[in-house]
N, C-alpha and C positions, 0 to 999 in steps of 0.2 A: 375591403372597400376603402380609398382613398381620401373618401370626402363622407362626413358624417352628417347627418340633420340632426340640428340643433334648437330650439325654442327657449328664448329667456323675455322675461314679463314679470307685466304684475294685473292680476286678479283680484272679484271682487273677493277673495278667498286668505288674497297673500297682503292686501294693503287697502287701509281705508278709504273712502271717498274724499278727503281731503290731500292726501298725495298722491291718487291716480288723478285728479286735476291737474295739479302741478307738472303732471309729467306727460299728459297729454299734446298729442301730434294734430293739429288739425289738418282738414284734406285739404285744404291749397296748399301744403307745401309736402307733401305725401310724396308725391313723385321727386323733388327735389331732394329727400332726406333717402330714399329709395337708390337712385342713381349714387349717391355719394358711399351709402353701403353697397354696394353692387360693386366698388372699385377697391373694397376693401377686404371684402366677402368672399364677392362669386355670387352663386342663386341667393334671392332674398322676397320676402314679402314683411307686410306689416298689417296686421290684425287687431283693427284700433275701433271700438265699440262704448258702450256705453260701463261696460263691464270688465272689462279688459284692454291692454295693449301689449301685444307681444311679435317679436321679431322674430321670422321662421328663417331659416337657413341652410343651405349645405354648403360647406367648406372643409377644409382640411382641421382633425381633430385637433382640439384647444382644452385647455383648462377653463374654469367654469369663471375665472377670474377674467378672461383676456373676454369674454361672451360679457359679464358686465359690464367691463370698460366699453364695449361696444352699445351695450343699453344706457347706459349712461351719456356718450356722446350724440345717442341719436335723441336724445330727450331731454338736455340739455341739465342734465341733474347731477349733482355730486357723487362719487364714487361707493361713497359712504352710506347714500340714501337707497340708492337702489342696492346697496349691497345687503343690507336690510329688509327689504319689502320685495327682490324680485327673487324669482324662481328658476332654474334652469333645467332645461331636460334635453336629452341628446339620445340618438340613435332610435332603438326599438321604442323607447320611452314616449319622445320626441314627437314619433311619427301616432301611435296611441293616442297622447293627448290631441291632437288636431284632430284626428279621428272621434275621440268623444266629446270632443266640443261640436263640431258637425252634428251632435246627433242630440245636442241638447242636455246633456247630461252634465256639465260643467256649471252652466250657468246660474244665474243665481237666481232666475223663473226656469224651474226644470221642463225640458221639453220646448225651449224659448221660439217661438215658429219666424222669429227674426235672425237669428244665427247664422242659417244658411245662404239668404242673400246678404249677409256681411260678408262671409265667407269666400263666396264667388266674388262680392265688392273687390276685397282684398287682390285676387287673383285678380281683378282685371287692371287695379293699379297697378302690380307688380308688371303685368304684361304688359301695358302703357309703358312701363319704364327702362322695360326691357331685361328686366333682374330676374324676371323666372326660367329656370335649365329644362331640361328633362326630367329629373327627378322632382324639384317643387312643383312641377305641372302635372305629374302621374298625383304626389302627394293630396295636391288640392282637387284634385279630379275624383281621388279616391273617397275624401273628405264629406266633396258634394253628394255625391253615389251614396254614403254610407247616409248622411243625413237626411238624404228622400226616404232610403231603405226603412231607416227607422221610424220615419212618419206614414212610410206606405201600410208598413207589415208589424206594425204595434198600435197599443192604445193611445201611446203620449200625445199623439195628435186629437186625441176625441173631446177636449176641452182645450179651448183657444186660451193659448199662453205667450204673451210679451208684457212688457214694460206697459203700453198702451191699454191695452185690456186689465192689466191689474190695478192701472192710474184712476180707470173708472170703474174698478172695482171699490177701491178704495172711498171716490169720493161717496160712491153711493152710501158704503156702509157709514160715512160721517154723518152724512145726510139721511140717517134711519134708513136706508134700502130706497127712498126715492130721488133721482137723479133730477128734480123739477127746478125751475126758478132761474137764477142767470149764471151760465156755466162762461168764464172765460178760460178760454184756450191760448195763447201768448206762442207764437211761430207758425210758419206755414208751408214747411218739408216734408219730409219723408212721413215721419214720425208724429206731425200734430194730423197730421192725414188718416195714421191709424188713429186715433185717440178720438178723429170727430166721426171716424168711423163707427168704432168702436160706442158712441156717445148714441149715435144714431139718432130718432126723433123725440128722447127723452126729453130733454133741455126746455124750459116753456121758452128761455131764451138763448140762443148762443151767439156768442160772440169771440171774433176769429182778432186778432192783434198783429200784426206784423211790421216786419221794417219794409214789406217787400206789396206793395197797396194792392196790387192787381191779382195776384195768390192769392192773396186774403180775400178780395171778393168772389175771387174764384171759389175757393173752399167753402165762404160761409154762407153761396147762391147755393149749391146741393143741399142744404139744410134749413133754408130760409132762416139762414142766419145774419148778420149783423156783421161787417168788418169796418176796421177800424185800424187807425196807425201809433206808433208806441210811445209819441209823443202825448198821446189821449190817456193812455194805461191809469194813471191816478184816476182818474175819472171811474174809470171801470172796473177797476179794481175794490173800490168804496163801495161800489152796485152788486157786486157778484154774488153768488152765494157758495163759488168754487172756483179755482182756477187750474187748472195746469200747464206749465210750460217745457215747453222744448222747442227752444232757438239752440242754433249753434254760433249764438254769443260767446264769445273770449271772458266777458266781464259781465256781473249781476244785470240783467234789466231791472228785477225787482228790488227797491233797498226801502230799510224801515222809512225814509220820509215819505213815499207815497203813501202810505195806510194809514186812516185817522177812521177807525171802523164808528159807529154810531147803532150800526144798524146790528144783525144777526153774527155768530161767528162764521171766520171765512176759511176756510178748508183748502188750501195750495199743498199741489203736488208740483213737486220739479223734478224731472225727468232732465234734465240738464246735466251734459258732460264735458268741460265744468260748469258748476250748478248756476242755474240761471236766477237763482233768489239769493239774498244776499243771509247768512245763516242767524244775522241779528232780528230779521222780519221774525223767525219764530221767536222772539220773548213780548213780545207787540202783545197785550193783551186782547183775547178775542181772537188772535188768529191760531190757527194749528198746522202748522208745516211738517210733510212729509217727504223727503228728500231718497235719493236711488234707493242707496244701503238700508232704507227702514222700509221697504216697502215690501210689507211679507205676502206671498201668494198666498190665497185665499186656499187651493188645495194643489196635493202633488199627487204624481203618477202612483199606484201600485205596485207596489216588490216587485209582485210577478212582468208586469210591463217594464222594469228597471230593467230586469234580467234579462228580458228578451232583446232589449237594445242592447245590451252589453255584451248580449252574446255575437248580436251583426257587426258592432263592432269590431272583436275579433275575428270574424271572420274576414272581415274586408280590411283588418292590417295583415294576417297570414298572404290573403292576394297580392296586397303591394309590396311588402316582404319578398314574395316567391318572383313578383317581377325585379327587385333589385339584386336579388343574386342570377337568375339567368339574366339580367344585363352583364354584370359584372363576371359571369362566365363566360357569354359569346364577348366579352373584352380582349379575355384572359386567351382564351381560344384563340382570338384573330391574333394576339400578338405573338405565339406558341407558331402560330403557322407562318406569319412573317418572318421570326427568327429563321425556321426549315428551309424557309425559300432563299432568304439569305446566301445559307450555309451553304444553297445548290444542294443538296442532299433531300431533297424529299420525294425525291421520283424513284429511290430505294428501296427492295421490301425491306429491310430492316429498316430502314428509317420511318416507312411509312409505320410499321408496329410501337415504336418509340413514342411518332407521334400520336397515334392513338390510345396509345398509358398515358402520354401528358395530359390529352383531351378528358379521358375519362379521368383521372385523378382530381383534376380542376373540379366537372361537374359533381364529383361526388364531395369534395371540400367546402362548394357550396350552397349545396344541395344540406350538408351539414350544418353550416353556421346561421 
């Protein structure tokens, strides 16, 4: 094969939450950072979560050095840092990993039921941008397919697992197991969505904060809740008796001068990538901050349910596997009979014998690899 699939990133696995910030892509410029690898590349996508960001690709094979210098330009970081903190994988490898990130197995809430529409997110920026081939579209497709599989036909879906569900896992358990009293929530996307979801009628009060006023009413009328704008935040943030946030702010909303606590300690979780609290609010006496990287699931799946995912997973990279070498056979093939016709020789019986040991030699070389 001519063109290799490649993955280079960083993980919550491979680098801390203080330089996966740093190196963080926001989505308004997605497509435009997309396009400009796409002229450098060929197929390209970008898989930019709260947990990771990694560039997928097929192109023509590279060293794992010239794949940096490419992560490095697209995220605007030194040679040196990501050489450090990012990871590469190529080929069989490559296509595996995307495969068990689909399927929840990578993340850092195993089983994360948020992965797979990032996943398709991803694919549909890339298609917006026009940077996915045939191979990243079978890849991502196969991706999708394997991460339903594993939520259809295993346990790991039998307990609700994200970032959201663990935020109010957490606050509860600060809160001795009751979620009561005044819960502020700080954003109002995708993400504070699950979480007020997730909150449900617990809250004696909630209260919704945004930059965006009409969202935030929106969200905090299905809960008879309370919205509010972030120029109010001190205000409400004095009153709470928890908060958590996820805006896709650039820069802190929260910083140590708004908290002058009086009253009970206050309990904030940031789900923010990068983080929406400023990292000094945790020394603030009274308060307790929990941030992505500390935010440990309450439980994980079963061995035996590990196994069973692991196991679809191989099976649906052998599928995609089996269709890129009969692509790259009926390639090899077509070009095997262009030459014959060429040559005017293939209306021969011996030729025609010739070309059928070419054909079959092909299929069996890749039927091999």
């Amino acid at each position: 094969m001519s063109a290799e699939i490649a993955i280079v990133g960083v993980t919550h696995k491979t680098a801390p939450l203080s330089v996966r910030e740093r190196m963080g892509v926001g989505s308004e410029c997605l497509e435009t950072r997309l396009e400009r690898l796409r002229s450098e590349v060929g197929e390209c996508a970008i898989l930019n979560t709260c947990g990771r960001l990694e560039m997928i690709l097929v192109a023509p094979p590279r060293d794992g050095e010239r794949w940096i210098e490419h992560f490095a330009k697209l995220t605007s970081s030194s040679t040196s840092l990501v050489r450090r903190y990012a990871r590469v994988k190529t080929g069989r490898g490559a296509a595996r990993h995307l495969l068990t990130v689909a399927a929840g197995l990578d993340s850092q809430i195993t089983g994360d039921e948020q992965i797979v529409p990032q996943i398709r997110s991803a694919f549909r920026y890339a298609q917006a941008a026009g940077s996915i081939g045939p191979v990243l579209s079978a890849l991502f497709r196969a991706a999708i397919h394997t991460g339903k599989r594993v939520r259809r036909e295993t346990a790991i879906s039998q307990v609700t697992r994200s970032f959201a569900h663990e935020a109010v896992e957490h606050v509860q358990r600060t809160l001795d197991g009751d979620a009561a009293g005044t819960i502020l929530v700080i954003g109002s996307g995708n993400l504070a969505q699950s979480v007020v979801t997730a909150l449900g009628r617990r809250p004696e009060h909630l209260v919704i904060a945004s930059r965006y006023p009409r969202r935030a009413r929106e969200l905090a009328g299905r809960f008879n809740g309370t919205a509010t704008t972030l120029d109010r935040l001190s205000d409400w943030l004095n009153r709470a008796n928890a908060v958590i946030t996820c805006t896709s702010s650039h820069r802190p909303v929260v910083i140590p001068g708004m908290i002058q606590r009086a009253g009970p300690d206050l309990t904030i979780v940031d789900l923010g990538m990068p983080r929406n609290v400023s990292p000094d609010v945790g020394r603030i006496g009274r308060v307790r901050l929990c941030s992505l990287d500390r935010l440990v699931p309450a439980d994980v799946p079963a061995p035996d349910v590990l196994v069973a995912a692991r196991d679809i997973v191989t099976e649906e990279l052998n599928r995609f596997l089996a269709w890129r070498r009969g692509r790259a056979a009926a390639a090899k093939i077509a070009e095997a009979v262009r030459l014959a016709e060429k040559q005017g020789i293939r209306g021969s019986r011996m030729s025609k014998k010739a070309l059928h040991r070419v054909i079959k030699r092909i299929r069996s070389t890749e039927e091999a690899a």
